[in-house]
N, CA, C and O of each residue as an XYZ file, in Angstrom:
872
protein
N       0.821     -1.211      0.000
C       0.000      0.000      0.000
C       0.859      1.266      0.000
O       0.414      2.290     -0.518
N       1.850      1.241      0.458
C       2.889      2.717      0.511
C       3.952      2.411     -0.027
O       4.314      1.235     -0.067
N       4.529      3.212     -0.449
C       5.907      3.133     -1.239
C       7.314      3.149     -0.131
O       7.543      3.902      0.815
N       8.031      2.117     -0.626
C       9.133      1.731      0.458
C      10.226      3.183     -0.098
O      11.010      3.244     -1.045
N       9.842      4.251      0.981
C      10.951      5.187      1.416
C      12.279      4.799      1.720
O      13.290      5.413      1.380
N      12.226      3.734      2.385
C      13.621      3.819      3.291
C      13.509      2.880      3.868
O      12.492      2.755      4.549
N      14.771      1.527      3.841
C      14.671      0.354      4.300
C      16.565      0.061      4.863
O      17.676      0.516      4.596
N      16.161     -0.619      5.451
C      17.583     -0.199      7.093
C      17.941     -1.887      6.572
O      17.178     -2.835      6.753
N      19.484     -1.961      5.801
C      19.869     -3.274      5.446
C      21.010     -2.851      6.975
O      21.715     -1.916      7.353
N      20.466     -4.652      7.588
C      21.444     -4.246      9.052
C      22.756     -5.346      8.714
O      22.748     -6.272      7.902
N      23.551     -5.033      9.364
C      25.003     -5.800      8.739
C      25.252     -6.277     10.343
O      24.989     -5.683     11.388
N      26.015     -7.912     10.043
C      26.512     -8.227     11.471
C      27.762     -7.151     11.975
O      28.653     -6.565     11.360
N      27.228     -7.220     13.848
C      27.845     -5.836     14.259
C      28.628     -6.972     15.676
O      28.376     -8.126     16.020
N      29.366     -6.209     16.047
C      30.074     -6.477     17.112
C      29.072     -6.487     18.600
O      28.605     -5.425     19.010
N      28.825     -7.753     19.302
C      27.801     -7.608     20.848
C      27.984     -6.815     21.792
O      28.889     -6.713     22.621
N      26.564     -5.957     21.512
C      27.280     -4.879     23.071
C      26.211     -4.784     24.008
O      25.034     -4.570     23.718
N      26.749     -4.979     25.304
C      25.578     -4.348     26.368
C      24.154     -3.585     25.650
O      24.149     -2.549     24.986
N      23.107     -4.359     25.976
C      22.010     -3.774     25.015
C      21.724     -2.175     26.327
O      21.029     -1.308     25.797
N      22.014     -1.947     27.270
C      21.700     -0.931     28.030
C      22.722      0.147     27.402
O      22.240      1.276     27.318
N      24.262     -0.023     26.873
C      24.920      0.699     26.668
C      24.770      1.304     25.469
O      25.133      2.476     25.370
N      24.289      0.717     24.496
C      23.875      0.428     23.237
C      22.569      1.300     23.261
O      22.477      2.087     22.319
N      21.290      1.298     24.397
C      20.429      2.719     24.381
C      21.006      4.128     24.675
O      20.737      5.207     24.146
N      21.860      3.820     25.649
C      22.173      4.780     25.819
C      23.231      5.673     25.196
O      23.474      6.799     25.630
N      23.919      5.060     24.045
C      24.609      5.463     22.961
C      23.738      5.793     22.070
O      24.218      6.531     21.208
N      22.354      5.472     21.898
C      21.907      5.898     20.911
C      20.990      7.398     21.087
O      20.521      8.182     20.263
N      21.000      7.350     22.606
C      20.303      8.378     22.912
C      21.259      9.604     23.178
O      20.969     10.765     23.467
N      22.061      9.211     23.059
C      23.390     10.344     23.017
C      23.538     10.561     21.970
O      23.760     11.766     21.846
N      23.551      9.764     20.524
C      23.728     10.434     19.775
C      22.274     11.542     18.756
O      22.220     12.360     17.838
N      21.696     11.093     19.356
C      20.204     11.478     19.064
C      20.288     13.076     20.078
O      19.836     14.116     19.598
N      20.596     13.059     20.761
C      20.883     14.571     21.484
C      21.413     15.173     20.581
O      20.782     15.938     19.851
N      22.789     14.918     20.453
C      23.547     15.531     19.445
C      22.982     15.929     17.563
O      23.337     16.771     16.738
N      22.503     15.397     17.564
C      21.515     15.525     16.211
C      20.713     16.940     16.529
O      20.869     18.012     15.945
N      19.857     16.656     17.562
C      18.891     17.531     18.012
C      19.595     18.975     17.921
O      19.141     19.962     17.341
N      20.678     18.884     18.550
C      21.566     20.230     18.708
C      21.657     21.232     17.380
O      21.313     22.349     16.993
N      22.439     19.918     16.920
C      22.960     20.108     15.507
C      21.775     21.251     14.690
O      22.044     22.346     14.195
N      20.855     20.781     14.738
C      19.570     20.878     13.962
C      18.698     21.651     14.460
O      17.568     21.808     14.000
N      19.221     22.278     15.586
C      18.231     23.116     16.460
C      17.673     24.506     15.553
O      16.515     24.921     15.592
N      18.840     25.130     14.701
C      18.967     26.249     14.692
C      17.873     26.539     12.673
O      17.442     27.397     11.902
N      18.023     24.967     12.901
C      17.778     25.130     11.048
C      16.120     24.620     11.459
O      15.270     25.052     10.680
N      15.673     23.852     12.469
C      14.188     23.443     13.137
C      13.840     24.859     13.343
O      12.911     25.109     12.575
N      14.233     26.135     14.186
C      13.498     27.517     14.584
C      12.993     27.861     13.714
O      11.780     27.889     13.505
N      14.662     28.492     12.421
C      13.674     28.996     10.850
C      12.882     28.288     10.676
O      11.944     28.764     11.315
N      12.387     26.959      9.997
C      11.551     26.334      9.850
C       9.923     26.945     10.662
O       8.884     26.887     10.005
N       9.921     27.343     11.707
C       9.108     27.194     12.443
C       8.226     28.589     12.405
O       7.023     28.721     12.631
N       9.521     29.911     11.932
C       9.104     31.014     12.324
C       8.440     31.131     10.875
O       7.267     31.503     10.844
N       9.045     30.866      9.756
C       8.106     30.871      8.614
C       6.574     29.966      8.512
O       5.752     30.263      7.645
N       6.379     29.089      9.288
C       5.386     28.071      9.344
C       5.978     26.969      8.967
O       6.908     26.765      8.187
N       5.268     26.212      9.676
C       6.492     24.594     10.167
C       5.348     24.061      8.590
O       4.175     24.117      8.222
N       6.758     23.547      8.105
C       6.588     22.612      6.608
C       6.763     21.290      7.161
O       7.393     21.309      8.218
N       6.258     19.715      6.621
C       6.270     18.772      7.127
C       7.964     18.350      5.747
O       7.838     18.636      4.556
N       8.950     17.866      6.152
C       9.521     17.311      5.009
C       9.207     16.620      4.088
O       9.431     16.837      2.897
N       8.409     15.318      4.778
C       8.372     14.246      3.378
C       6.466     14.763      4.053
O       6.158     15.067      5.205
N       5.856     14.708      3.223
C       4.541     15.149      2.850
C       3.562     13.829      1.833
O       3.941     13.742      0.665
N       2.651     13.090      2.161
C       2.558     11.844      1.432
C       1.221     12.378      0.979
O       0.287     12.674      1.725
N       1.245     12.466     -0.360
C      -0.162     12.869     -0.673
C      -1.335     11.884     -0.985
O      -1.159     10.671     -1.102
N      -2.435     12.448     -1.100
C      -3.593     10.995     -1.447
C      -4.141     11.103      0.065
O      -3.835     11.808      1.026
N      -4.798     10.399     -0.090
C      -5.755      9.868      1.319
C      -6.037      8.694      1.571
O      -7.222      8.363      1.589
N      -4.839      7.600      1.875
C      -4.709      6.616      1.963
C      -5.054      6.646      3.784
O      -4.852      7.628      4.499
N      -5.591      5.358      4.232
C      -6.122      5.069      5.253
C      -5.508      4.291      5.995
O      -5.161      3.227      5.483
N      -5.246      4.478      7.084
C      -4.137      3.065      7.615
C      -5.435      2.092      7.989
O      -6.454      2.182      8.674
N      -4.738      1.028      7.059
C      -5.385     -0.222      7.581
C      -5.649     -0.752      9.093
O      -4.715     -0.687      9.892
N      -6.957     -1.296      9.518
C      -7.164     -1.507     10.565
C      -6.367     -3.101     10.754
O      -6.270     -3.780      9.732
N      -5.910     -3.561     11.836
C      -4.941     -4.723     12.481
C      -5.494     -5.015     13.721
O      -6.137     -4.305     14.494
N      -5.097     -6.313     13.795
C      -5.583     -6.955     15.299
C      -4.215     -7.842     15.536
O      -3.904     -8.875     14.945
N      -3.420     -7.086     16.662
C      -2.173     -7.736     17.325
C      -2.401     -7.737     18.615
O      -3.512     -7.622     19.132
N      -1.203     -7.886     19.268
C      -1.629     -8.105     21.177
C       0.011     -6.812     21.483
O       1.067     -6.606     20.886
N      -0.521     -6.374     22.469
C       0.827     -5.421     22.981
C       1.127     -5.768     23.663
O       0.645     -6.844     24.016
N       2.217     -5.137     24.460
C       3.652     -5.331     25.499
C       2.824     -5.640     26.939
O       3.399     -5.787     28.018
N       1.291     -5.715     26.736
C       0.990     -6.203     28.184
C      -0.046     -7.653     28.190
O      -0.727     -8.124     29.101
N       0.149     -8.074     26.883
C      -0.739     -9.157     26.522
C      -2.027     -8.752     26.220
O      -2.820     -9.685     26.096
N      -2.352     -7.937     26.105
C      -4.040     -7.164     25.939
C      -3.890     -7.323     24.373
O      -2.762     -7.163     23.906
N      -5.039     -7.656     23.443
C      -5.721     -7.441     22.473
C      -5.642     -5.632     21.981
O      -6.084     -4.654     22.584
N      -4.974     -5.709     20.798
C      -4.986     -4.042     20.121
C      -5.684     -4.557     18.659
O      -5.640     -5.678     18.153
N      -6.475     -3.078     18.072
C      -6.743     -3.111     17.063
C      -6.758     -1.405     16.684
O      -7.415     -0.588     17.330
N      -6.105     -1.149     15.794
C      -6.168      0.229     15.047
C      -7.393      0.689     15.496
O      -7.307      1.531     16.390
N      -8.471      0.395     15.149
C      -9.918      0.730     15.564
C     -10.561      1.382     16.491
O     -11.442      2.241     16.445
N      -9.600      0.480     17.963
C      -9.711      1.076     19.198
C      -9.148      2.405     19.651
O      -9.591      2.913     20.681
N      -7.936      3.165     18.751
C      -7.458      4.106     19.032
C      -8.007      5.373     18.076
O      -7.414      6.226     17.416
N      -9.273      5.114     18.294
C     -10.152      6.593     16.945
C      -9.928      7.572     18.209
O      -9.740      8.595     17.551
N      -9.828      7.934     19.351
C     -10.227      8.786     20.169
C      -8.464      9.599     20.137
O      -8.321     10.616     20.815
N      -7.619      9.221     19.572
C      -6.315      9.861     19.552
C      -6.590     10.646     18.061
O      -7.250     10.312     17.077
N      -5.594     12.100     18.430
C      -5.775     12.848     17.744
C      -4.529     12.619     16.366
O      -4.433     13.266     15.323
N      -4.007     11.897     16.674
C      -2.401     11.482     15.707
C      -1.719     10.489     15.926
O      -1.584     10.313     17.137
N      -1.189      9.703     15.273
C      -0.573      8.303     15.353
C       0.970      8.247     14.766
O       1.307      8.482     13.605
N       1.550      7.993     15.525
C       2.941      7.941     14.505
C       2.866      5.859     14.804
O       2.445      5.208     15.760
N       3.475      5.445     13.513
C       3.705      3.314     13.680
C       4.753      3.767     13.247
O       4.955      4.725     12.501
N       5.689      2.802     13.903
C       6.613      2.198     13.326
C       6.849      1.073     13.034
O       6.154      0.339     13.736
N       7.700      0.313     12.110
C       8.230     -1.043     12.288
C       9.818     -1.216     12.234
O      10.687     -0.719     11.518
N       9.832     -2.249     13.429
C      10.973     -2.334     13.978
C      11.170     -3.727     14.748
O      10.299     -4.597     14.727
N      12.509     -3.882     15.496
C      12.513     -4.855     16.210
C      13.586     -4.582     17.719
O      14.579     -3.861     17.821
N      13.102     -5.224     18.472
C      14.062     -4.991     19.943
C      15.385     -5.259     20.192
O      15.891     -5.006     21.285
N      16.489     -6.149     18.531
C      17.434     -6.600     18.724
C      18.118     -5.536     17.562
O      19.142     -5.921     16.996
N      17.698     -4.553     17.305
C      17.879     -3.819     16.091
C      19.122     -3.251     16.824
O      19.029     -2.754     17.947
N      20.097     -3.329     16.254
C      21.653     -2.109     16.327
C      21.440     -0.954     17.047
O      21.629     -0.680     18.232
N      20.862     -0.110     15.787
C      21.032      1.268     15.800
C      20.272      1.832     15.707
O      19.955      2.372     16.767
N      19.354      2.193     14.443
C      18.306      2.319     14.005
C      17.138      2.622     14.628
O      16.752      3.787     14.727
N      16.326      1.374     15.205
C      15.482      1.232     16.294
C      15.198      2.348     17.587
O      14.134      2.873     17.918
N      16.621      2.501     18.201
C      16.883      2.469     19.456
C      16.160      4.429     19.015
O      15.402      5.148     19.667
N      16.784      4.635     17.813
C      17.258      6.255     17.687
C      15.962      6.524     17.603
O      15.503      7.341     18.401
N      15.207      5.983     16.755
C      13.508      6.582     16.451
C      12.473      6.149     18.013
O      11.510      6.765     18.470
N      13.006      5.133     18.423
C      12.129      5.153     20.369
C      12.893      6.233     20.459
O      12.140      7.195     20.311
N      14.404      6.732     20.686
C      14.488      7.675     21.834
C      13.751      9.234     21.468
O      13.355     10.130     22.213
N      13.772      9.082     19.808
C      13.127     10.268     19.313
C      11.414     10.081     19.903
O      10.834     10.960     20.541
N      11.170      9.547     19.751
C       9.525      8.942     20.502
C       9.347      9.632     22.062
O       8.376     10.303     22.411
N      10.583      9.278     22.943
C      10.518      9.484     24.076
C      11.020     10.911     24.184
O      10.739     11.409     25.274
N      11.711     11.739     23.325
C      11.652     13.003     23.549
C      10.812     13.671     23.045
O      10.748     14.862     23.347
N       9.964     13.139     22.180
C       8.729     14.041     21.690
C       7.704     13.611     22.773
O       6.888     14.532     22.811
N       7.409     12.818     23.522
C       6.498     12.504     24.580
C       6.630     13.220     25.753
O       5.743     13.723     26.443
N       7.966     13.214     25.929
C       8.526     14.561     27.147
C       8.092     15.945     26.597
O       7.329     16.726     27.166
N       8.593     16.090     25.610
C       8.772     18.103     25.191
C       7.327     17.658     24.908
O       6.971     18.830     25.032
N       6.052     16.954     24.610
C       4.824     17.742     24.636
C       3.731     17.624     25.798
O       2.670     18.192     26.058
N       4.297     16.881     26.218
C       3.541     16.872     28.058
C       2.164     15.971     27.922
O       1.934     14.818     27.555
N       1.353     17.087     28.409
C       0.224     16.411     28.549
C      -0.637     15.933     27.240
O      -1.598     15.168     27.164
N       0.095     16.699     26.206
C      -0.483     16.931     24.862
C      -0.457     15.620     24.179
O      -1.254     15.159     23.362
N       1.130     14.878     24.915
C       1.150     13.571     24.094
C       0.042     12.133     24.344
O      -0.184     11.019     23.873
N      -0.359     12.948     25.287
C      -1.930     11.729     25.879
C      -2.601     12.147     24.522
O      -3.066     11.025     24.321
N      -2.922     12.691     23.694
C      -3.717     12.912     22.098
C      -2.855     11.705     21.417
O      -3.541     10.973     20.704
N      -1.520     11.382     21.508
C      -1.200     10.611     20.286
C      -1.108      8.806     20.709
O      -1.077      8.267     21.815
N      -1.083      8.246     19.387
C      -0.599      6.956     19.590
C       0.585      6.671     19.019
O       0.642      6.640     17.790
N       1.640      6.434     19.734
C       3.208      5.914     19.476
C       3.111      4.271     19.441
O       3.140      3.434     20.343
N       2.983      4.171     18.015
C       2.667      2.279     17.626
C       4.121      1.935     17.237
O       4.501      2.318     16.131
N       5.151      1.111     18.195
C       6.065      0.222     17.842
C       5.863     -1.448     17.126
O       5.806     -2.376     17.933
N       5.773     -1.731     15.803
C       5.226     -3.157     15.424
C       6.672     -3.687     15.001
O       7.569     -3.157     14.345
N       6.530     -5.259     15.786
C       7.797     -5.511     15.809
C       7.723     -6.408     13.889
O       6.680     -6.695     13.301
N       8.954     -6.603     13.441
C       9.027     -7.345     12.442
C       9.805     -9.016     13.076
O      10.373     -9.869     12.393
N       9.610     -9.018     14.237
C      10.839     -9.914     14.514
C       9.951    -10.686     15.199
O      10.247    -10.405     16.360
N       8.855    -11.652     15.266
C       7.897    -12.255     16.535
C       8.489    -13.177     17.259
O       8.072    -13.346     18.405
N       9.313    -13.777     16.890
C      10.198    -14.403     17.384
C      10.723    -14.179     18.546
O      10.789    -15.035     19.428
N      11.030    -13.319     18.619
C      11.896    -13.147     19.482
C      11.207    -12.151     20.210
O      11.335    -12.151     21.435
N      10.414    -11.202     19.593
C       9.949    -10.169     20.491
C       8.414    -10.089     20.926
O       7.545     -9.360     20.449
N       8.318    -10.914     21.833
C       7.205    -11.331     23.041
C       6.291    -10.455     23.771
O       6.818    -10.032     24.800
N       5.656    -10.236     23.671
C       5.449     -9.265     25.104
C       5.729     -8.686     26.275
O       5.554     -7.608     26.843
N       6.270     -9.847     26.483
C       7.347     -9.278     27.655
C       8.850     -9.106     27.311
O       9.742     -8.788     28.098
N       8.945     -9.334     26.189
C      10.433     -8.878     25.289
C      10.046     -7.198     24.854
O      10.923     -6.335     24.843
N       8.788     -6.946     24.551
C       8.507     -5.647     24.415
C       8.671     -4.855     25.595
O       9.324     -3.824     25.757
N       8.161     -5.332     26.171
C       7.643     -4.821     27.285
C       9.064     -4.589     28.469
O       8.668     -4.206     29.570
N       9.926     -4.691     28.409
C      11.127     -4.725     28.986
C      12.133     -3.349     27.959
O      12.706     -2.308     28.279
N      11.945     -3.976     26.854
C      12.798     -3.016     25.971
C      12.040     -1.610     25.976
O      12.774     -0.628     26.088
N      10.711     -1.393     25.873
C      10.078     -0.484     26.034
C      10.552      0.551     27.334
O      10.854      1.744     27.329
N      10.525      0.191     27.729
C      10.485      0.374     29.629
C      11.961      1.756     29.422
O      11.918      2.923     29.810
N      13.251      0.960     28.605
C      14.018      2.162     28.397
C      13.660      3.690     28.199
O      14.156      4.767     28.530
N      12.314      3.158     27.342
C      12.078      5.296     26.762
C      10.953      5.627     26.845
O      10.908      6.856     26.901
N       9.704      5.052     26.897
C       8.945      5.548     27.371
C       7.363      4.521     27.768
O       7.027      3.657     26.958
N       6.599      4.732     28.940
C       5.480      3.494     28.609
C       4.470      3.934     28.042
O       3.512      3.163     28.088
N       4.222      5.369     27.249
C       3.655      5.539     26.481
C       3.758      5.356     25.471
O       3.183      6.011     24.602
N       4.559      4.363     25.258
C       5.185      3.831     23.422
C       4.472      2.126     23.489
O       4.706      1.251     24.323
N       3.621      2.084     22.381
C       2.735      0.873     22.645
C       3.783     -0.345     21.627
O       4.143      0.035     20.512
N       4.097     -1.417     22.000
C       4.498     -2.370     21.209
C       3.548     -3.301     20.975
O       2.423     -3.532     21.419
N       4.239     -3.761     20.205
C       2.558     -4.592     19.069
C       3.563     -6.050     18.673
O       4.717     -6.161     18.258
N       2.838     -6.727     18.915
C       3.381     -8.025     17.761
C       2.287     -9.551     18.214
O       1.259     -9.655     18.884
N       3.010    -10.392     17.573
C       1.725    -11.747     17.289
C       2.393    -13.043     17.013
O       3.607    -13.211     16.900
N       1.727    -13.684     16.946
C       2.328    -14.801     15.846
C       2.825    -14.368     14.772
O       2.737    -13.250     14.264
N       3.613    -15.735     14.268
C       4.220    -15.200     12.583
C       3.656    -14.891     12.330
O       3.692    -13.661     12.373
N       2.178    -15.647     11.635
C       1.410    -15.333     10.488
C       0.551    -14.293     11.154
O       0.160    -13.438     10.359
N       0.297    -14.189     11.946
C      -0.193    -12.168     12.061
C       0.655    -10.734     11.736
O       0.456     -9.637     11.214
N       1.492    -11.323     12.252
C       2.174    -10.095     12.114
C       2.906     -9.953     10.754
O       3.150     -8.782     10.464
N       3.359    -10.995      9.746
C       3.282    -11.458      8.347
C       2.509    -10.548      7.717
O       2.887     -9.631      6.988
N       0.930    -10.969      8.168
C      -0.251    -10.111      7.448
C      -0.503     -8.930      7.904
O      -1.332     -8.349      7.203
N      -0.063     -8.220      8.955
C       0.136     -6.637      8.852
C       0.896     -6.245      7.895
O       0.452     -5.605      6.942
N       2.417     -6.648      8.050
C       3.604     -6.773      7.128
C       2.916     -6.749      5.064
O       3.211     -6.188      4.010
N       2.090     -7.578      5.493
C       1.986     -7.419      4.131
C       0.796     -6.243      3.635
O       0.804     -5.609      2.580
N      -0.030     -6.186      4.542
C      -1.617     -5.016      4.653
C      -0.542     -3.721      4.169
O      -0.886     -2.876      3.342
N       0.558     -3.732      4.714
C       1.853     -2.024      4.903
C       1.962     -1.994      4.052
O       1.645     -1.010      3.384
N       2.595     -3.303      3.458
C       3.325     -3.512      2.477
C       5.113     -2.719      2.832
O       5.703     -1.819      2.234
N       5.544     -3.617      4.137
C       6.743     -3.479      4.949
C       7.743     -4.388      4.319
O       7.272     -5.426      3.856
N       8.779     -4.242      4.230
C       9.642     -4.678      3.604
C      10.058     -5.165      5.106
O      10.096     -4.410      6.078
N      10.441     -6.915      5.129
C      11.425     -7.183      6.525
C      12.191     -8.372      5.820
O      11.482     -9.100      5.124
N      13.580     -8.685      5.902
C      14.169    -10.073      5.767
C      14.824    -10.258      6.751
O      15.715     -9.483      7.099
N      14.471    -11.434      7.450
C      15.612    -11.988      8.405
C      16.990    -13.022      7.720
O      16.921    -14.123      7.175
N      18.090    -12.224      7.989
C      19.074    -13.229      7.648
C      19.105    -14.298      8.203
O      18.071    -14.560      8.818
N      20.251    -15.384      8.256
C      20.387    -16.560      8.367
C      20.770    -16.408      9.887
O      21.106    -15.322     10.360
N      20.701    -17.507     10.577
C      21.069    -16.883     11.841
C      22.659    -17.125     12.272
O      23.006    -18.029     11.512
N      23.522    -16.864     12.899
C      24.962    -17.367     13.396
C      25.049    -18.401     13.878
O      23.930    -18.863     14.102
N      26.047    -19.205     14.246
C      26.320    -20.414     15.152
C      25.346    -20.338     16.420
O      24.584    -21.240     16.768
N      25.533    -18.905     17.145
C      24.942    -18.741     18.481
C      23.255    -18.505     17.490
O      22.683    -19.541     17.831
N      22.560    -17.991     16.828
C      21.500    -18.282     16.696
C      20.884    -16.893     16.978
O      19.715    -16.592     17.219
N      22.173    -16.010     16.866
C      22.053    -14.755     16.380
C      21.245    -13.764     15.448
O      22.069    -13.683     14.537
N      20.532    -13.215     15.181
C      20.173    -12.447     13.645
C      19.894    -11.283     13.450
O      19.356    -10.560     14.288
N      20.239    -10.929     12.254
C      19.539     -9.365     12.515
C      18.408     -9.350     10.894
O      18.413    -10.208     10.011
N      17.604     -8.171     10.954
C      16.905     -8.132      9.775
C      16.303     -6.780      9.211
O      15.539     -5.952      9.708
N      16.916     -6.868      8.024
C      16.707     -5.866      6.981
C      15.261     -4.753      7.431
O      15.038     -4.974      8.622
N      14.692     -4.147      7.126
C      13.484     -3.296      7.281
C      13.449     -2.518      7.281
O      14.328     -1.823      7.792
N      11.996     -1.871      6.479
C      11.164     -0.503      5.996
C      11.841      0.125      7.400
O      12.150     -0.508      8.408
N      11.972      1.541      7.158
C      12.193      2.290      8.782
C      11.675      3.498      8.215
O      12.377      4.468      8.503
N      10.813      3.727      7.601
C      10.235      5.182      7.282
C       9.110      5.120      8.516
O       8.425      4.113      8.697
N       8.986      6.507      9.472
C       7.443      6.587     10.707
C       6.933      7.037      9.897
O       7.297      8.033      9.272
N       5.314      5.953      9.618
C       4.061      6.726      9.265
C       3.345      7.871     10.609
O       3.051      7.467     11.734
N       3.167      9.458     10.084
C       2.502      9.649     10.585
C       1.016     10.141      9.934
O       0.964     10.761      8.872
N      -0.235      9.760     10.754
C      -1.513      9.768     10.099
C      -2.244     10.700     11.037
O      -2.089     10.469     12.236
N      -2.879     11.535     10.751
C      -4.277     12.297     11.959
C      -5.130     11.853     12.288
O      -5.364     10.682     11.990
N      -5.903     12.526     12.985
C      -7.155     11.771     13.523
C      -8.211     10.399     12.798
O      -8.827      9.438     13.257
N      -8.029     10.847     11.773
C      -8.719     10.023     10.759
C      -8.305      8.592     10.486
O      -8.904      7.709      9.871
N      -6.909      8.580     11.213
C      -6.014      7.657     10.621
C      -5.963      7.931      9.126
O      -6.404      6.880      8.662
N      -5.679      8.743      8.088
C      -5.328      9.702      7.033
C      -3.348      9.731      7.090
O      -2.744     10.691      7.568
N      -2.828      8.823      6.661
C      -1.256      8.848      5.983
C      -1.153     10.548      5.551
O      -1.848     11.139      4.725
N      -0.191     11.027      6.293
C      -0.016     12.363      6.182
C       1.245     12.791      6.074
O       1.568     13.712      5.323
N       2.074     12.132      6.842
C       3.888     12.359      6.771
C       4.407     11.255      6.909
O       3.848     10.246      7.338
N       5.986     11.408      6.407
C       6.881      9.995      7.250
C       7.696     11.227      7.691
O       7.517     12.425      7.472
N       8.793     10.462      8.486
C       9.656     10.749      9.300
C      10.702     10.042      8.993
O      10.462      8.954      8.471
N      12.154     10.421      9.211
C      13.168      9.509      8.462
C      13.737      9.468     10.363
O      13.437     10.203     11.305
N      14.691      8.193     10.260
C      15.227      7.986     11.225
C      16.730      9.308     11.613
O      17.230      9.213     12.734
N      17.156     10.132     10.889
C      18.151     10.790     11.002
C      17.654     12.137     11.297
O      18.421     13.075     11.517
N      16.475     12.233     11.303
C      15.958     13.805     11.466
C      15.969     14.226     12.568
O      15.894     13.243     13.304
N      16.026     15.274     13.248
C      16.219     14.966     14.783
C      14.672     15.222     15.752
O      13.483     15.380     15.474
N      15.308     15.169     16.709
C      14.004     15.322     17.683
C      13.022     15.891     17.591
O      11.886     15.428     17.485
N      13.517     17.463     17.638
C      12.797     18.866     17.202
C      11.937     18.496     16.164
O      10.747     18.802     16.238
N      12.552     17.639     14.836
C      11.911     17.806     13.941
C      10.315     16.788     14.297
O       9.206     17.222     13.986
N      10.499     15.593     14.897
C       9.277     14.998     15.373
C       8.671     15.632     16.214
O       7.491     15.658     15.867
N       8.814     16.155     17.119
C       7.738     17.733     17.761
C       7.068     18.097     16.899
O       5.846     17.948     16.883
N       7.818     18.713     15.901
C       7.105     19.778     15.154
C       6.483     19.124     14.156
O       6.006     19.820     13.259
N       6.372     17.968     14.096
C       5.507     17.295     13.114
C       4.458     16.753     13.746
O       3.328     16.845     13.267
N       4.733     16.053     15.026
C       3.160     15.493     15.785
C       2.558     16.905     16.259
O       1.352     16.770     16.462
N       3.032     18.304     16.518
C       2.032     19.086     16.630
C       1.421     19.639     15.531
O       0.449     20.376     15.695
N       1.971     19.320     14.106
C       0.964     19.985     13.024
C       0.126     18.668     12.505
O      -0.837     18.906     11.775
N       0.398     17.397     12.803
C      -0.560     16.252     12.941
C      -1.464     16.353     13.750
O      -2.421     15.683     13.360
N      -1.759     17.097     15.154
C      -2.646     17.560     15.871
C      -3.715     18.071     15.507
O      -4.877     17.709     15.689
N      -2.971     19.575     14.588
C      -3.873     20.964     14.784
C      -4.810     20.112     13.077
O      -5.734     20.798     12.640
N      -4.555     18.962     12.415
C      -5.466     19.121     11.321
C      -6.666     18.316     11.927
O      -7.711     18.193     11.288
């Protein structure tokens, strides 16, 4: 259904402390933010432009998965949120992953109470491995307003394919290791659930602020 923006080929990496490994990523995700602070203001004082802009009025498909607390989710249930950012991803992801949660968890901080309007959908590509309580642990790093989603194979397969998400799992290592390829463009949609922006994983913080608040005001 959407056109593959941007797909994260992951390469075997050297094992690191998965705590050190957030917190490297959230350091470098600061530093981005910085970087980018000054070119996010202009942006803002002329009227905040969305970058990637998806035109049409495509609908996010409605899904039935289970989240990070074993409860039953369905797109359906979240009409009362004013904006949705999904992602797809997985909990053993490098780099990638870690940077768009911590961007999640600083746009949930810098908008306060405001972020009770949105839904932050993490869908894993990896079911395997990432459980509910595999979510639900990794979550816990950045924020518990970040909902994780996943299923059986063949559910989460057939979201995968409803997206039309690009995921390959490589082969696995001796230890039984793997990592896997995947779409990493954030859909964000409005109230309507209405496909309205993506978000690239390198953009910085600021810039997801200023995009879930003009996903708000439509």
């Amino acid at each position: 259904m959407f056109e593959k923006h941007l797909i994260v080929r992951e390469r075997n990496l050297p094992a690191m402390n998965r705590r050190l490994l957030l917190l490297v990523a959230a350091a470098v995700v600061a530093v981005a933010a910085g970087a980018f602070a000054a070119y996010t203001m202009r942006t803002l004082s002329s009227g905040y432009k969305p970058p990637i802009e998806i035109p049409g009025e495509k609908v996010l498909p409605d899904f039935r998965l289970t989240d990070q607390n074993g409860q039953p989710f369905t797109l359906s249930s979240i009409r009362g949120k004013k904006a949705v950012l999904i992602y797809f991803g997985y909990t053993h992801c490098p780099d990638v992953c870690p940077a768009v949660l911590s961007k999640f968890s600083k746009t949930i901080s810098t908008l306060g109470s405001k972020a009770d309007n949105v839904a932050f959908l993490f869908v894993t590509v990896d079911p395997e491995r990432d459980t509910p309580s595999a979510l639900k642990k990794y979550l816990s790093y950045f924020s518990d307003k970040i909902l994780g989603l996943t299923g059986s194979a063949e559910e989460v397969a057939n979201v995968l394919k409803l997206y039309n998400i690009y995921a390959y799992k490589h082969p696995p290592d001796e230890k039984g290791n793997y990592l896997v390829d995947h779409y990493a463009l954030v859909l964000g949609a409005d109230r309507n659930h209405v496909l309205r922006i993506g978000l690239t994983f390198e953009m910085p913080a600021d810039e997801y602020v200023e995009a879930v608040k003009w996903l708000l005001s439509k």
